[in-house]
C-alpha positions as CSV (number, residue, x, y, z in Angstrom):
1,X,-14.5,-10.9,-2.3
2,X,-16.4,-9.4,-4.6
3,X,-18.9,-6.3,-4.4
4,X,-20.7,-3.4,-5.8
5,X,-21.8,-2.0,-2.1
6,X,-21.0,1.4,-2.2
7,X,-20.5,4.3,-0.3
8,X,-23.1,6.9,0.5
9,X,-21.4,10.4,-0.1
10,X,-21.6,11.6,3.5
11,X,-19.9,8.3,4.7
12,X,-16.9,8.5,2.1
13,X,-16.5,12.2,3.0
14,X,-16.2,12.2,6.5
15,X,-13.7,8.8,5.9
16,X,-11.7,11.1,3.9
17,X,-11.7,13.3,6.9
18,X,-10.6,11.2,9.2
19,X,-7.8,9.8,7.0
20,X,-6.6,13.4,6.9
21,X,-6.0,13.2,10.9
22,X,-3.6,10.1,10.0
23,X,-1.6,11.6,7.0
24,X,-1.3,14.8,9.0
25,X,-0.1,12.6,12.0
26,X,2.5,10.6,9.2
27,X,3.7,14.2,7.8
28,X,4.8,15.4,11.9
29,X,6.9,12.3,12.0
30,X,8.5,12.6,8.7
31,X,9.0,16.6,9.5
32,X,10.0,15.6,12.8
33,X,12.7,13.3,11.5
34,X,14.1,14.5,8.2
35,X,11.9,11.2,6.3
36,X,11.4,11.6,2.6
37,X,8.2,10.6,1.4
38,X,6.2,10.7,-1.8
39,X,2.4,11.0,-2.2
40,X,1.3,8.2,-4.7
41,X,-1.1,6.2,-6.6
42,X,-4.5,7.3,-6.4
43,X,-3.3,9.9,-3.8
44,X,-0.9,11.2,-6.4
45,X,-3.3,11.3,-9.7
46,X,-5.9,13.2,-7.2
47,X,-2.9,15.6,-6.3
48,X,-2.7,16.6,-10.2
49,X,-6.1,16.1,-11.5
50,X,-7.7,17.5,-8.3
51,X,-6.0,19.1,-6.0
52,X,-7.0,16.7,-3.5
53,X,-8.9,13.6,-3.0
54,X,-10.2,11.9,-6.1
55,X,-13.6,12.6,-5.3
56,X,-14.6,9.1,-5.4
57,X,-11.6,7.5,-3.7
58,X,-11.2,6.4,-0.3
59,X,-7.6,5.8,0.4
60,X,-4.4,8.0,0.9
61,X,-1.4,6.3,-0.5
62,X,2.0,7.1,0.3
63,X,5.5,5.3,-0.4
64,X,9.3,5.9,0.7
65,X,12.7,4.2,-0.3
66,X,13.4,1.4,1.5
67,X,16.0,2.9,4.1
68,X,13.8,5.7,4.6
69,X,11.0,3.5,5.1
70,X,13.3,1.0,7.7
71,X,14.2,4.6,9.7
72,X,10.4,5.3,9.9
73,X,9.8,1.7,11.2
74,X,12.8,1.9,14.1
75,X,10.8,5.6,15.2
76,X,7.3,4.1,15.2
77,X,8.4,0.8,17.2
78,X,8.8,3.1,20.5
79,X,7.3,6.9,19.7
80,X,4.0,6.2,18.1
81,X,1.1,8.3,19.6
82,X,-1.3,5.7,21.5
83,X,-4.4,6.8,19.1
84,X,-2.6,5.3,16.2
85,X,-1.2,1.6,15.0
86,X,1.7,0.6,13.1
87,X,1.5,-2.7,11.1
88,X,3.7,-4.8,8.7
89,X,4.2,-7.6,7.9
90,X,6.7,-8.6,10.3
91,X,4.7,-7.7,13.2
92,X,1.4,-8.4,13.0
93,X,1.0,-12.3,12.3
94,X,-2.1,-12.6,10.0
95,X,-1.6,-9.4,7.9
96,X,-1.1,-10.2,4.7
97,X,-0.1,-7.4,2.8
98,X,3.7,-6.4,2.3
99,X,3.8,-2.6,2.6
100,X,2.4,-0.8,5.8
101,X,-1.0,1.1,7.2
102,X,-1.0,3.4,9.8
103,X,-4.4,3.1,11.1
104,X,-6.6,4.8,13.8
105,X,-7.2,2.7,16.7
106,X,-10.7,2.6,17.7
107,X,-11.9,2.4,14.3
108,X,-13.0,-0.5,12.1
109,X,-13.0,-0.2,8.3
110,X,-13.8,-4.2,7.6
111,X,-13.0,-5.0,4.6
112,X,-13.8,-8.6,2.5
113,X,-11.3,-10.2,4.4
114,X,-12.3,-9.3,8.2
115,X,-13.1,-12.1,9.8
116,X,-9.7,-14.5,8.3
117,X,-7.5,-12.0,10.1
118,X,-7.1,-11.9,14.6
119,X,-6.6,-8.0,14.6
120,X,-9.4,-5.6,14.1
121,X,-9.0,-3.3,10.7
122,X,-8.7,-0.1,11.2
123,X,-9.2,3.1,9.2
124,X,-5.8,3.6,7.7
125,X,-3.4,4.6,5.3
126,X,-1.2,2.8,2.9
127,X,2.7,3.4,3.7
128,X,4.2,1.6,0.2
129,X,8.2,0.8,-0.6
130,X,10.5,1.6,-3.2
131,X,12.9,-1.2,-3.1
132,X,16.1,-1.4,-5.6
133,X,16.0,-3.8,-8.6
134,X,19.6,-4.8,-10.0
135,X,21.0,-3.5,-12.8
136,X,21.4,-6.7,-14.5
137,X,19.0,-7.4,-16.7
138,X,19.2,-11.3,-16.1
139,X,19.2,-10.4,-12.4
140,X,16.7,-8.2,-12.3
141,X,14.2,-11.3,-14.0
142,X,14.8,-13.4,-11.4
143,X,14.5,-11.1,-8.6
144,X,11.3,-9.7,-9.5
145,X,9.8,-13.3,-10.5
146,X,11.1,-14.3,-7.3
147,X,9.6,-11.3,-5.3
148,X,6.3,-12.0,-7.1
149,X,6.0,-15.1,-6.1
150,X,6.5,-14.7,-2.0
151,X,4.5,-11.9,-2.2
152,X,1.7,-14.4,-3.6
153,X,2.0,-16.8,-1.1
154,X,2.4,-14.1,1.9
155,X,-1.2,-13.4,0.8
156,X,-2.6,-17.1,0.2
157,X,-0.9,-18.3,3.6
158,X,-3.2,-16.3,5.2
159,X,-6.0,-15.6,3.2
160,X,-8.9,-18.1,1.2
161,X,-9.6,-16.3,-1.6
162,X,-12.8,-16.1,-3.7
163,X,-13.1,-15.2,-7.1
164,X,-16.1,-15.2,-10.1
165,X,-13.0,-17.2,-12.0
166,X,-13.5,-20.7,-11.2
167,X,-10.4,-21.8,-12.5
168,X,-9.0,-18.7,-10.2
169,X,-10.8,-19.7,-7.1
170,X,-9.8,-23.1,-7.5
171,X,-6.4,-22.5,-8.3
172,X,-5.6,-19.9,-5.2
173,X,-7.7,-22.1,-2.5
174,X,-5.7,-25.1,-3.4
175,X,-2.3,-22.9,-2.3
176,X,-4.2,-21.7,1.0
177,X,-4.7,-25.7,1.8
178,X,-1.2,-26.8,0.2
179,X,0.4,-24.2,2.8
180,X,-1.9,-25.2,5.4
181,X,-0.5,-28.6,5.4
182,X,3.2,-28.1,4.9
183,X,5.5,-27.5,7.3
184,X,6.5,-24.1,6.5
185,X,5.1,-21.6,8.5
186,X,3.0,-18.7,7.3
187,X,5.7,-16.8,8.8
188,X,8.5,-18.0,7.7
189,X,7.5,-17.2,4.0
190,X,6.7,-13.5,4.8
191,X,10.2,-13.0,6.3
192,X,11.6,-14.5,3.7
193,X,9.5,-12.2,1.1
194,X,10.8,-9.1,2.8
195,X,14.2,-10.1,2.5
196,X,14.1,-11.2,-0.9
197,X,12.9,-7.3,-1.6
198,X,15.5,-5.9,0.2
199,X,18.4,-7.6,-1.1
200,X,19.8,-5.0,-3.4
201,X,18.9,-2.2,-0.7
202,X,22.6,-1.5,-0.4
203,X,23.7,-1.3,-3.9
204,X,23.5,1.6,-6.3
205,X,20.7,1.0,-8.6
206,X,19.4,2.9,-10.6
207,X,15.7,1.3,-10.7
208,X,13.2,1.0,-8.0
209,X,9.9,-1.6,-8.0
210,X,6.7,-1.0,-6.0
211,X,6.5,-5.2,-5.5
212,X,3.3,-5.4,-4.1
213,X,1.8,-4.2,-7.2
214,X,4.3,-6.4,-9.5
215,X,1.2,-7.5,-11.5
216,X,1.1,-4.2,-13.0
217,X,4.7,-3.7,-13.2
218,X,5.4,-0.9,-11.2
219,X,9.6,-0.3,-12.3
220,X,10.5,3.4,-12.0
221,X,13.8,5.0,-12.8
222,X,15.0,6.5,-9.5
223,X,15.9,9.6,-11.1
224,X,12.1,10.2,-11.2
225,X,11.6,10.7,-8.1
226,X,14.4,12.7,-6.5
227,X,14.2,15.5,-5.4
228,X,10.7,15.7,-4.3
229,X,8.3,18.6,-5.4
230,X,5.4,20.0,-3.2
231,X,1.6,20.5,-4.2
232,X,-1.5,20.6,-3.1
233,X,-3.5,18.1,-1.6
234,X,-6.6,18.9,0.2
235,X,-5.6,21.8,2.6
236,X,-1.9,21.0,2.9
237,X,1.1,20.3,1.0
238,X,2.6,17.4,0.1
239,X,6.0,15.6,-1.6
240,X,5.4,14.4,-4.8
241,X,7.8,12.9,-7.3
242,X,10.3,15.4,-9.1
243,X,9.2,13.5,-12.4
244,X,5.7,12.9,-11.4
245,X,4.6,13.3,-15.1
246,X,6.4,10.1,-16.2
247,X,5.2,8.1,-12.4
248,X,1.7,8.6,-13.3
249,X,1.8,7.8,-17.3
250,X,3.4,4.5,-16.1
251,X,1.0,3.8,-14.1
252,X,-2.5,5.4,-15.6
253,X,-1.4,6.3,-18.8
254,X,-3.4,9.7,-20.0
255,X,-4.1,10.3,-16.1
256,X,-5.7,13.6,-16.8
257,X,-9.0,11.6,-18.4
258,X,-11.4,11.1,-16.4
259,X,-12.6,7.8,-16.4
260,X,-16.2,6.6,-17.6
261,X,-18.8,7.9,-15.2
262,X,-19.9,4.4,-14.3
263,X,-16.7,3.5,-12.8
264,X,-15.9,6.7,-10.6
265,X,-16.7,4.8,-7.4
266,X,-15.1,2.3,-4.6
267,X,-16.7,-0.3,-3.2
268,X,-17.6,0.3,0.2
269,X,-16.0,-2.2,3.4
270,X,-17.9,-5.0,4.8
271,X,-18.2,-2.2,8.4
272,X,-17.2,1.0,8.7
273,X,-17.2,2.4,12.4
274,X,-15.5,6.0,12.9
275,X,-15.5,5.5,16.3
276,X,-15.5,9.0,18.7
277,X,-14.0,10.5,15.0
């Protein structure tokens, strides 16, 4: 699981290339169909800090509300351009994540996890959600334990983990062979997952949660984020959070330091294969 491969600078620039060709392909639909959507994460701090790309980073993240996010899903499932792929949770049975990637068919980008999965890993990007957290304090506890936990086993129903913790690797391979032998299926507890992150999706809240990245408890006012703001990002321009200032000091603290030179890499995939791209 883990690794200190890395990537060679002509291979990570023409993957940022090619992940270019999807976002631009994401930003037509969303144009196309009146979808809000906000660059983010590491897409976002390299939006600020770099105009771009983080030079060392080898992902574009994106994320949208929930309904925005559900409209997106009903266009893809029948006007999606054959070079691309749209996969969730809900219909692609061994993916294990809970937010999206629109990949590039034809591609492989293979990472750690490869071979436990029966569809081939494309080159991608990340489609993340905003989903609403209650009000209520009390409520809002439970829920995002609650969301925490599915999302945990959606991951070890599908996945055996490895880990330099032995007490880590121990503890998540015993889930993967506990679920392996009850009778809920794998399935069963990602649907259940999703709808335990949408369940305030029709009330007025006034705080959103990235759940998939719960560990580092992503809660944002929604306030922060509407209405969107453009910049720059590589040769386009892009929606970014009205607040973005307050997004990325939750999330990275003093954003515009750059880290230590020893860690301004990515470890590389397993197989990378860019196809006729």
């Amino acid at each position: 699981m883990f690794k200190s491969k890395r990537y060679d600078d002509e291979t990570l620039k023409h993957l940022q290339q090619v992940q270019m060709k999807i976002f631009k392909y994401f930003l037509e639909i969303c144009e196309e169909n009146d979808l809000t959507y906000f660059i983010y994460g590491g897409s976002l701090l390299g939006t600020i800090r770099h105009k771009g790309f983080i030079p060392w980073d080898d992902d574009i993240d994106v994320i949208m509300f929930r309904k925005e996010y559900d409209k997106l899903n009903e266009i893809l499932k029948n006007n999606l351009d054959e070079k691309y792929n749209f996969i969730n949770v809900l219909n692609e049975e061994t993916y294990h994540y809970t937010w999206a990637r629109l990949t590039l068919k034809n591609t492989l980008f293979k990472e750690w996890w490869g071979d436990q999965v029966d569809y081939t890993p494309n080159i991608f990007i990340d489609i993340f959600i905003l989903d609403n957290i209650p009000n209520n304090r009390i409520k809002r506890f439970f829920h995002m334990k609650t969301s925490f936990i599915l999302n945990q086993l959606t991951m070890y129903a599908y996945l055996k983990y490895d880990n330099f913790s032995t007490l880590k690797k121990i503890f998540q391979q015993s889930i993967y062979y506990l679920l392996k032998i009850l009778p809920t299926k794998p399935s069963t507890i990602k649907r259940k997952c999703v709808e335990t992150y949408e369940k305030y999706k029709n009330e007025d809240c006034e705080q959103v949660c990235d759940f998939p990245a719960i560990c580092q408890m992503p809660v944002y006012d929604k306030k922060d984020w509407l209405p969107a703001k453009k910049a720059k990002f590589e040769d386009i321009e892009v929606n970014i959070p009205n607040n973005y200032d307050k997004v990325l000091t939750r999330t990275y603290g003093n954003y515009m330091e750059l880290p230590p030179e020893e860690s301004r890499f990515r470890p590389a995939p397993d197989e990378i294969d860019f196809g006729e791209y």
